[in-house]
C-alpha positions as CSV (number, residue, x, y, z in Angstrom):
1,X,-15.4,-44.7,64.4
2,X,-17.6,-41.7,64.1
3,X,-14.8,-39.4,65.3
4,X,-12.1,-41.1,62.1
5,X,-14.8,-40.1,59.7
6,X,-14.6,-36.9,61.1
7,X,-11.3,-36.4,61.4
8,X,-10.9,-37.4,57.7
9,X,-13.7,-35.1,56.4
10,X,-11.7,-32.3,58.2
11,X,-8.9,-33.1,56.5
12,X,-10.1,-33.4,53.2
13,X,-11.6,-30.1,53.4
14,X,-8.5,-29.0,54.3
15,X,-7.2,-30.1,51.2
16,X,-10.0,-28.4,49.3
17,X,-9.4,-25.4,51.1
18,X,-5.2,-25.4,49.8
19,X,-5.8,-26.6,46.1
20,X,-8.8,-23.7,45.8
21,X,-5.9,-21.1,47.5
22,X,-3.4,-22.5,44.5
23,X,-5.9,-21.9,42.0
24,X,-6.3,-18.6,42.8
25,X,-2.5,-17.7,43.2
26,X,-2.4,-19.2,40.0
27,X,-5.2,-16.8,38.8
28,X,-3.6,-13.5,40.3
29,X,0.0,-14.5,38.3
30,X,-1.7,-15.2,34.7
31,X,-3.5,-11.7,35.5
32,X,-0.4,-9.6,34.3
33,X,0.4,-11.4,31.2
34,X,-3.3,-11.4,29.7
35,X,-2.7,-8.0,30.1
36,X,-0.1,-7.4,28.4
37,X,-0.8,-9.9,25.8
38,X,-3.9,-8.0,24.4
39,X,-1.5,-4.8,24.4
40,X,1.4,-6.7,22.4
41,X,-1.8,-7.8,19.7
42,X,-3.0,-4.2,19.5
43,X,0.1,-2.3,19.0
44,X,0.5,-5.2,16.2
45,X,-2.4,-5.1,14.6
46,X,-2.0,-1.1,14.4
47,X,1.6,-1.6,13.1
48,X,0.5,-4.1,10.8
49,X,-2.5,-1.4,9.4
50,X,0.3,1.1,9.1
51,X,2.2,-0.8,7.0
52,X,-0.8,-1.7,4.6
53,X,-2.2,1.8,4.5
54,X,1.5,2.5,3.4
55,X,1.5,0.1,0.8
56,X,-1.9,1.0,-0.8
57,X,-1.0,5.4,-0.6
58,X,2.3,4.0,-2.4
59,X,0.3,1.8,-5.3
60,X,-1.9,4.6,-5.6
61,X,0.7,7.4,-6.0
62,X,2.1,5.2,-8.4
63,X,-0.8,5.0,-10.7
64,X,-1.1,0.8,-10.7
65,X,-4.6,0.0,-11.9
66,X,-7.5,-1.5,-10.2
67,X,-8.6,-4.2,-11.8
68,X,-4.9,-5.9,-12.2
């Protein structure tokens, strides 16, 4: 009886041991695209300041007042 208990404790470390492997292959694949992620929101949020600096250089040359 001892030895089933065992012999089932081995195996369900076993199975520990493969889901923590998947978790961590799973990790090391999401690491690329995080990546590139926070460069895709960068380059878009500098894009996106471009365009408003545009906008206000262009209301300004234009003479548009302030206060509406």
């Amino acid at each position: 009886m001892d030895e089933t208990y065992r012999m089932l404790g081995r195996e369900h470390e076993a199975d520990l041991e493969r889901e923590a492997e998947r978790w961590r292959l799973a990790n090391q694949a999401r690491e690329p695209r995080r990546a590139s992620r926070v460069e895709q929101n960068i380059d878009r949020e500098s894009r996106t300041g471009s365009f408003l600096r545009a906008v206000i250089a262009a209301f300004r040359m234009r003479g548009a007042p302030a206060d509406g």
